[in-house]
Short mmCIF file of the C-alpha atoms (twelve columns), coordinates in Angstrom:
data_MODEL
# 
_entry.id   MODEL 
# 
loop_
_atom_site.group_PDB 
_atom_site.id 
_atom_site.type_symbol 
_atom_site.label_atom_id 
_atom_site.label_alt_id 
_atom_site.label_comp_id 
_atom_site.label_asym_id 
_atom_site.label_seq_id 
_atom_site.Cartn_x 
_atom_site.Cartn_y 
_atom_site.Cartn_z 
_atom_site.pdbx_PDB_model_num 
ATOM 1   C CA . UNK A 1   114.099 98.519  95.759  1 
ATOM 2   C CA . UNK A 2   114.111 102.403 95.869  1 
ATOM 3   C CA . UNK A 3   116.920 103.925 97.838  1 
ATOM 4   C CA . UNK A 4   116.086 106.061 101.034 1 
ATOM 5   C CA . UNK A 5   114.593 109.804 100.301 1 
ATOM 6   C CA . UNK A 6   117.615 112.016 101.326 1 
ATOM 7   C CA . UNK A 7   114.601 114.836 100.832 1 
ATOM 8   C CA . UNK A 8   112.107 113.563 103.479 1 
ATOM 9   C CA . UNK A 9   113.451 113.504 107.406 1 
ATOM 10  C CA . UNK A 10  113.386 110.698 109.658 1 
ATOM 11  C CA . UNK A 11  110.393 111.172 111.923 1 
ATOM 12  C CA . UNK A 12  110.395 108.071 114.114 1 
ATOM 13  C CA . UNK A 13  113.029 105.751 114.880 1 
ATOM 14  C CA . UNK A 14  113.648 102.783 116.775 1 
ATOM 15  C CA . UNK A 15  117.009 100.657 117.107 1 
ATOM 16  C CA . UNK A 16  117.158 96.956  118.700 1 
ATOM 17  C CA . UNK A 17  120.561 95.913  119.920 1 
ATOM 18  C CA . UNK A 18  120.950 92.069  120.510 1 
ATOM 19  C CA . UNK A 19  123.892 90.508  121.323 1 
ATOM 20  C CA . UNK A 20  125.241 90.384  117.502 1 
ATOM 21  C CA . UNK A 21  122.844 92.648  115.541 1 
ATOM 22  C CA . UNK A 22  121.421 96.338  115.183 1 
ATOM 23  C CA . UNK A 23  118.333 96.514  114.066 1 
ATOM 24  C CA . UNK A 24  117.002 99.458  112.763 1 
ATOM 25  C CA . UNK A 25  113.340 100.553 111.993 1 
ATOM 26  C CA . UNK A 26  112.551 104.334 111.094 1 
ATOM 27  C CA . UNK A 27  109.756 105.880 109.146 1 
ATOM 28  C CA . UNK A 28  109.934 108.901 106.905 1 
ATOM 29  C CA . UNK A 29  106.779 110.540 105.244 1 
ATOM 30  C CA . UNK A 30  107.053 108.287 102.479 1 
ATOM 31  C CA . UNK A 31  107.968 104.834 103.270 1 
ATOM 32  C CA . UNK A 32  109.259 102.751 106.308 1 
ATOM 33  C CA . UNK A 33  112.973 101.558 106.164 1 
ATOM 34  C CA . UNK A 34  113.626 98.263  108.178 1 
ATOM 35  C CA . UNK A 35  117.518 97.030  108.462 1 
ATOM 36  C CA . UNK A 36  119.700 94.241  110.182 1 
ATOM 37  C CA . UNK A 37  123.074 95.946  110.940 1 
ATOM 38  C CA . UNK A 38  126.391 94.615  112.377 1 
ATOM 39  C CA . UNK A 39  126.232 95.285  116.287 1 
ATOM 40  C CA . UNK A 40  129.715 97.207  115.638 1 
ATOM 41  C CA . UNK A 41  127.709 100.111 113.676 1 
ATOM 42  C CA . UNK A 42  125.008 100.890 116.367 1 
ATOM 43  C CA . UNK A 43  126.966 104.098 117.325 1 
ATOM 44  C CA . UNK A 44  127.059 104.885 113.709 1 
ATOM 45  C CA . UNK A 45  123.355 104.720 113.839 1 
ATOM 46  C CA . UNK A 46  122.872 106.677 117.205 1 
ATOM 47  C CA . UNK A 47  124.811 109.376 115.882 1 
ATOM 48  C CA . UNK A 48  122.945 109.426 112.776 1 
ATOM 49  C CA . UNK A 49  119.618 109.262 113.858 1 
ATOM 50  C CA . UNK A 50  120.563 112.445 116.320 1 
ATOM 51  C CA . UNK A 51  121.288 114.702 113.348 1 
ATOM 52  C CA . UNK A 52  118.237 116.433 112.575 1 
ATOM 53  C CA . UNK A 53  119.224 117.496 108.943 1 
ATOM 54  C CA . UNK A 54  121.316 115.114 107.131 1 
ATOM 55  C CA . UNK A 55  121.233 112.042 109.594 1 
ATOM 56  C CA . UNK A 56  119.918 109.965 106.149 1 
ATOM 57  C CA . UNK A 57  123.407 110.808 104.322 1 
ATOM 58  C CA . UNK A 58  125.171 109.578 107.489 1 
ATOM 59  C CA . UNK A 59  123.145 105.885 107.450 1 
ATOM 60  C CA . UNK A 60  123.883 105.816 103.887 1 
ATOM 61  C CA . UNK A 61  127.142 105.819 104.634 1 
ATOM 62  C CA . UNK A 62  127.480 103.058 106.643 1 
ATOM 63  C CA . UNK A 63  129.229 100.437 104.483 1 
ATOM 64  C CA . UNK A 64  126.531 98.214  102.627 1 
ATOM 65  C CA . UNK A 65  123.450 100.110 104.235 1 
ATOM 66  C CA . UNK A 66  121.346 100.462 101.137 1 
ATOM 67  C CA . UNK A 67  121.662 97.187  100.569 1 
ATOM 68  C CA . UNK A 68  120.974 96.110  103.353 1 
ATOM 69  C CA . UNK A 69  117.589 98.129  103.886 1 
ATOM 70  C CA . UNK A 70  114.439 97.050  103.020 1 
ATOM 71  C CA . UNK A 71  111.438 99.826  102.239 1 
ATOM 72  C CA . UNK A 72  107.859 100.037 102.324 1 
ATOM 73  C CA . UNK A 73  106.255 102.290 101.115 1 
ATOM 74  C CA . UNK A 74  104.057 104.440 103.905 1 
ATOM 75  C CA . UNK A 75  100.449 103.985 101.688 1 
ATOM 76  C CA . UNK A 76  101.246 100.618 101.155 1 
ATOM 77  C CA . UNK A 77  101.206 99.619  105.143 1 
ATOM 78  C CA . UNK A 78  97.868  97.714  105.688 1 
ATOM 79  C CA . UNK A 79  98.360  97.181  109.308 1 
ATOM 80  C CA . UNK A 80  100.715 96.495  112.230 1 
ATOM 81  C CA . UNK A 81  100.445 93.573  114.464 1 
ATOM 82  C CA . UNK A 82  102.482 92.572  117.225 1 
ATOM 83  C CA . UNK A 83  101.732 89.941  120.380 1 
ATOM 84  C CA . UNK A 84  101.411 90.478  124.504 1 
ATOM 85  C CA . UNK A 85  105.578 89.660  125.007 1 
ATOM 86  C CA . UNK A 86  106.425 89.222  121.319 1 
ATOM 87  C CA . UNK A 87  109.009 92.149  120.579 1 
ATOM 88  C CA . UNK A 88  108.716 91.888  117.372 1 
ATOM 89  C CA . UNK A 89  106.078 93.432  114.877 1 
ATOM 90  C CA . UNK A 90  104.079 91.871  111.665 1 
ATOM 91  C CA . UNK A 91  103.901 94.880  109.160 1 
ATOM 92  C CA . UNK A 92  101.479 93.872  106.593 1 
ATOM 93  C CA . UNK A 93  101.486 95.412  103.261 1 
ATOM 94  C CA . UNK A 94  100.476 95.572  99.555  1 
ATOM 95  C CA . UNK A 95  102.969 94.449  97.364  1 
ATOM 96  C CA . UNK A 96  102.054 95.186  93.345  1 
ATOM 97  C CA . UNK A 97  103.766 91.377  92.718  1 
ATOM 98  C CA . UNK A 98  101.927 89.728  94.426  1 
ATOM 99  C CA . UNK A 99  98.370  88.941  94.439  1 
ATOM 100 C CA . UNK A 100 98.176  88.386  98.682  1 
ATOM 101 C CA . UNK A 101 99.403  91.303  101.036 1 
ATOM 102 C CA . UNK A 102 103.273 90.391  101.839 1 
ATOM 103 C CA . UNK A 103 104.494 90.517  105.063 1 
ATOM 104 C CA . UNK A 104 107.603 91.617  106.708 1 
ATOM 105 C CA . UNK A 105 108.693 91.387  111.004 1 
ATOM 106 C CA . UNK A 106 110.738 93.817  112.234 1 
ATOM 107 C CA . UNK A 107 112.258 94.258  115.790 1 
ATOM 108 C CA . UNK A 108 110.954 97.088  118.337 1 
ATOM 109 C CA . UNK A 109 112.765 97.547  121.367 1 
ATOM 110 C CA . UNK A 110 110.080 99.347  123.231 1 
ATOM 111 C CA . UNK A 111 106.267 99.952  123.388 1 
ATOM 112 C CA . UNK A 112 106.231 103.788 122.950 1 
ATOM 113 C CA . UNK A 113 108.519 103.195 119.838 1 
ATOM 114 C CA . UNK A 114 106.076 100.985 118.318 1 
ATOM 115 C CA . UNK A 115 103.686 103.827 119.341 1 
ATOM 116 C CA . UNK A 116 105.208 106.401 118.048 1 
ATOM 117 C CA . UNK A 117 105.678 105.019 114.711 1 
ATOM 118 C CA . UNK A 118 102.144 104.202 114.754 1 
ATOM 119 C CA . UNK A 119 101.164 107.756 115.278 1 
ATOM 120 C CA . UNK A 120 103.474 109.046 112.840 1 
ATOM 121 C CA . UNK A 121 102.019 106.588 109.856 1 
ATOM 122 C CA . UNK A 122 98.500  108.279 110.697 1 
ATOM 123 C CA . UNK A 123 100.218 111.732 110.766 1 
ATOM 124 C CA . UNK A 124 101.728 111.283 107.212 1 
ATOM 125 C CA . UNK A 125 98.888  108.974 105.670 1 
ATOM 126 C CA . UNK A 126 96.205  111.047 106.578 1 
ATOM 127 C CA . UNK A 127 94.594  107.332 107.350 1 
ATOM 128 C CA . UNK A 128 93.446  106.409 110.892 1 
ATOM 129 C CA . UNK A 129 95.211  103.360 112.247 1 
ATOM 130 C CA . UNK A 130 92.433  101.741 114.623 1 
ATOM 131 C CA . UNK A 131 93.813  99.209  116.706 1 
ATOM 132 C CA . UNK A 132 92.255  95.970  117.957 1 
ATOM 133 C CA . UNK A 133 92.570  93.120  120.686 1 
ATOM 134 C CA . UNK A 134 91.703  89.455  120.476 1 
ATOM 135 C CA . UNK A 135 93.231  86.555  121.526 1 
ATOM 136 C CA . UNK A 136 95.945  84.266  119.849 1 
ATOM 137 C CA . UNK A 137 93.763  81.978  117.722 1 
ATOM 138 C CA . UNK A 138 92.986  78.436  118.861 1 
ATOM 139 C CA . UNK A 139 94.897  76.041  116.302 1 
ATOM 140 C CA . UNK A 140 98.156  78.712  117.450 1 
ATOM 141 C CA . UNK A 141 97.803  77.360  121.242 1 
ATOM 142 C CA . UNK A 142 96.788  73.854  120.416 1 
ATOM 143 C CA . UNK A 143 98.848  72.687  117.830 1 
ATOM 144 C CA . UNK A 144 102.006 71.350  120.415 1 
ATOM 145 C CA . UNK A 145 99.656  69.711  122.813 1 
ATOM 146 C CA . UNK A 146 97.633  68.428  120.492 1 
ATOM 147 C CA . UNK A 147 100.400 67.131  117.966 1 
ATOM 148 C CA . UNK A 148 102.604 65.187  120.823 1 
ATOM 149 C CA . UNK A 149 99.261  64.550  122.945 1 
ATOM 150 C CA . UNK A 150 97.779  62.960  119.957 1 
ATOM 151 C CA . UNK A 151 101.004 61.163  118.988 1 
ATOM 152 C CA . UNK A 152 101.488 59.687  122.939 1 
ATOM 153 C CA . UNK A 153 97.642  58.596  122.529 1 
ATOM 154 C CA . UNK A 154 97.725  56.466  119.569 1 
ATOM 155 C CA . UNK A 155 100.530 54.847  120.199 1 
ATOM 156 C CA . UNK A 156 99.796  53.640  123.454 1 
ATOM 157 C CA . UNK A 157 95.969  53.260  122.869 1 
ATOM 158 C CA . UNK A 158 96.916  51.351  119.532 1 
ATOM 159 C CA . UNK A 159 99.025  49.108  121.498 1 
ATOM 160 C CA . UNK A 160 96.829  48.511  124.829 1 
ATOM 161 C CA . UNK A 161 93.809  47.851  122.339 1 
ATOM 162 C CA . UNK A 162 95.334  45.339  119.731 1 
ATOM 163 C CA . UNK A 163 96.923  43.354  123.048 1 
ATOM 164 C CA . UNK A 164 93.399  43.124  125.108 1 
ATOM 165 C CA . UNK A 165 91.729  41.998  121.307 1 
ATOM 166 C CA . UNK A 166 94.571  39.556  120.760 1 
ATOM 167 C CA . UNK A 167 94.678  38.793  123.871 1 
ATOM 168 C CA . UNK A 168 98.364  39.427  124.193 1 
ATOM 169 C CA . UNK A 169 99.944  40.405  127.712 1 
ATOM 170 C CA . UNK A 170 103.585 40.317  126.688 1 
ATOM 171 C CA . UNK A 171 105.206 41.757  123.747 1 
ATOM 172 C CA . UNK A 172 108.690 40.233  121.830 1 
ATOM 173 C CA . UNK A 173 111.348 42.893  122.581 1 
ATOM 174 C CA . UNK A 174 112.816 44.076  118.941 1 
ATOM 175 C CA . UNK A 175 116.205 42.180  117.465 1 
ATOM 176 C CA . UNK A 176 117.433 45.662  115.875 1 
ATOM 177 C CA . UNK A 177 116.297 47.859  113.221 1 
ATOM 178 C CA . UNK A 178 115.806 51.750  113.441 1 
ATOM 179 C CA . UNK A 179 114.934 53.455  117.063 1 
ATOM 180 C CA . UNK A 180 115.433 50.325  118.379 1 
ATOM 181 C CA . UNK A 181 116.193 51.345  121.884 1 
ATOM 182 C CA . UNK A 182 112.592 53.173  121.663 1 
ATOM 183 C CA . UNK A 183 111.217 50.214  120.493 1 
ATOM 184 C CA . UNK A 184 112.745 48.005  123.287 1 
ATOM 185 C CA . UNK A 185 111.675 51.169  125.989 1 
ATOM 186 C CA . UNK A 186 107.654 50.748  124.282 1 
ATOM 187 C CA . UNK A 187 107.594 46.713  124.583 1 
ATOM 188 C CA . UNK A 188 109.795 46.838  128.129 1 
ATOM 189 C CA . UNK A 189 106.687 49.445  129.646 1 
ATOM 190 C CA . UNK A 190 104.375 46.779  127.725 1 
ATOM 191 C CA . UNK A 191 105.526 44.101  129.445 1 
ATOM 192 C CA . UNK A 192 105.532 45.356  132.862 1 
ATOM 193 C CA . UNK A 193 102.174 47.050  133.195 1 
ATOM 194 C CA . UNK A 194 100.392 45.028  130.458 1 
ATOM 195 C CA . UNK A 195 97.577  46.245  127.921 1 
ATOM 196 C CA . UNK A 196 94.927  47.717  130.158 1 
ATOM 197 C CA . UNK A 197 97.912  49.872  131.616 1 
ATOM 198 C CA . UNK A 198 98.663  50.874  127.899 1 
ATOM 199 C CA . UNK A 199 95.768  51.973  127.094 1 
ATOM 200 C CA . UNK A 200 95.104  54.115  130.350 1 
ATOM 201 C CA . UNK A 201 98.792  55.773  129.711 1 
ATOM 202 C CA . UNK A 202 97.149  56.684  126.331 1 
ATOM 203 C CA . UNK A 203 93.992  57.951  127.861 1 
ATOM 204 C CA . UNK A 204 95.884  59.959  130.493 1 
ATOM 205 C CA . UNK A 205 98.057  61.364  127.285 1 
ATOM 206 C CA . UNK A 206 95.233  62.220  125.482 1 
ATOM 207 C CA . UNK A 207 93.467  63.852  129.213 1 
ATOM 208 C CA . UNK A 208 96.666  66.156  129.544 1 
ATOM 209 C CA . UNK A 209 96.361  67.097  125.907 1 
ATOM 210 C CA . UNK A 210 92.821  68.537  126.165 1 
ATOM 211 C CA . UNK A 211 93.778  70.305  129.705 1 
ATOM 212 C CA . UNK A 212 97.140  71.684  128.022 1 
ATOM 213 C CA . UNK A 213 94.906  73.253  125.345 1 
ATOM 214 C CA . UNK A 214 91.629  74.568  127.854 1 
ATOM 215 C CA . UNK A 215 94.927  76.318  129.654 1 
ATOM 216 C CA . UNK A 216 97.480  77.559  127.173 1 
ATOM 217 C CA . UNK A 217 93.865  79.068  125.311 1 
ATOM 218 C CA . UNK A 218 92.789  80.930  128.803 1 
ATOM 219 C CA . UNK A 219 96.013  81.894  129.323 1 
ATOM 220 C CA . UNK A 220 96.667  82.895  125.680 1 
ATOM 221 C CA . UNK A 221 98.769  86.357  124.961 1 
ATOM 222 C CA . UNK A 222 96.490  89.048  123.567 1 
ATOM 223 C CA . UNK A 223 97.278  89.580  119.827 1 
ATOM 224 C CA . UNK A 224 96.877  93.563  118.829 1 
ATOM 225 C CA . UNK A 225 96.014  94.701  114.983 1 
ATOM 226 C CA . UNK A 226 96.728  98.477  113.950 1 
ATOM 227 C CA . UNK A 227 94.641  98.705  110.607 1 
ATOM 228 C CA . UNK A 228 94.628  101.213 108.041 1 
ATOM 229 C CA . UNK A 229 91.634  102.322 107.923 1 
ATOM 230 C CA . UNK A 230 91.283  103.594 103.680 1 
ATOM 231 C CA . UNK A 231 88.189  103.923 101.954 1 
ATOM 232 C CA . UNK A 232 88.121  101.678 99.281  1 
ATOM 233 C CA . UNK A 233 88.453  103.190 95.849  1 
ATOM 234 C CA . UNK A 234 85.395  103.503 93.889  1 
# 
């Protein structure tokens, strides 16, 4: 990790106070610094980032800052994501050790931060960042619904279905073992509304899985992508 360029400026900042943290994102015309700070040095940081001329010598001065930064180099920036609600920002990036792009989340506070640091990568790139909308991706939305949906089905499915083959309309409550108040709560339902009502608890789970997933996907956050737009080398 390269320490921060005293000899470029700050050009956009952006600091995220949460109840125990500062977190600080500002870019300079050669990389992007990114750091988790104690919620005691916040004024430290205020005052820094409101000198114009030295306000990098004043974060490096902050106990620990350098290592606590992390850096990015400004050409190295692939793209910026960030979610409808989602505070937070994906900045994807080339990293020379590894053969995918790596991939780092920082904390915005506000939109026209995120913004403004967007502009100001274009400014010192030279690169245009062109931004685009879609929605979060299906598996994203489905994967609760589906998982617990899926989980509530077979069971009671499994259960309704093996009774009505067997014949079964009572089940032996369980002696002991693991979960065994879970198990005696599965064969106490069993025995009061019987295999056919097993297996429509299972249908109605698997129902309200498939509606859960139609709905969470219509009413899915939009997910944004700033991407550098290079030419590729020749």
């Amino acid at each position: 990790m390269t320490g921060v360029s005293k000899s470029h400026p700050i050009l956009a900042a952006d600091v995220n106070v949460d109840q125990h943290f500062c977190y600080l994102t500002a870019v300079q015309s050669d990389q992007l610094i990114y750091a988790m700070l104690n919620k005691t040095e916040v004024d430290a940081v205020h005052d820094a980032l409101s000198i114009e001329t030295d306000g990098l010598e004043t974060l490096q001065a902050i106990p620990g800052f350098t290592d606590r930064a992390d850096l990015i180099p400004v050409e190295k920036i692939q793209s910026i994501e960030w979610i409808e609600g989602d505070p937070s920002l994906l900045i994807v990036f080339d990293d020379e050790n590894r053969k995918q792009p790596a991939k780092m989340r920082v904390l915005s506070s506000c939109l026209p931060a995120r913004d403004s640091m967007i502009a100001v990568l274009q400014q010192t790139t030279g690169v245009p960042f062109e931004t685009s909308t879609a929605k979060e991706g299906l598996w994203r939305v489905a994967k609760k619904p589906l998982v617990w949906g899926g989980i509530f089905a077979w069971v009671f499915h499994g259960l309704g279905i093996s009774g009505l083959m067997e014949g079964r309309e009572s089940m032996e409550l369980p002696n002991g073992g693991r979960r065994r108040a879970l198990k005696e709560l599965v064969a106490g339902l069993y025995n009061t509304i019987g295999p056919v009502g097993m297996c429509v608890i299972g249908t109605a789970a698997a129902l309200f899985a498939i509606f859960s997933i139609v709905n969470n996907y219509r009413h899915a956050p939009h997910k944004h992508i700033a991407k550098a737009q290079r030419t590729p080398a020749p």
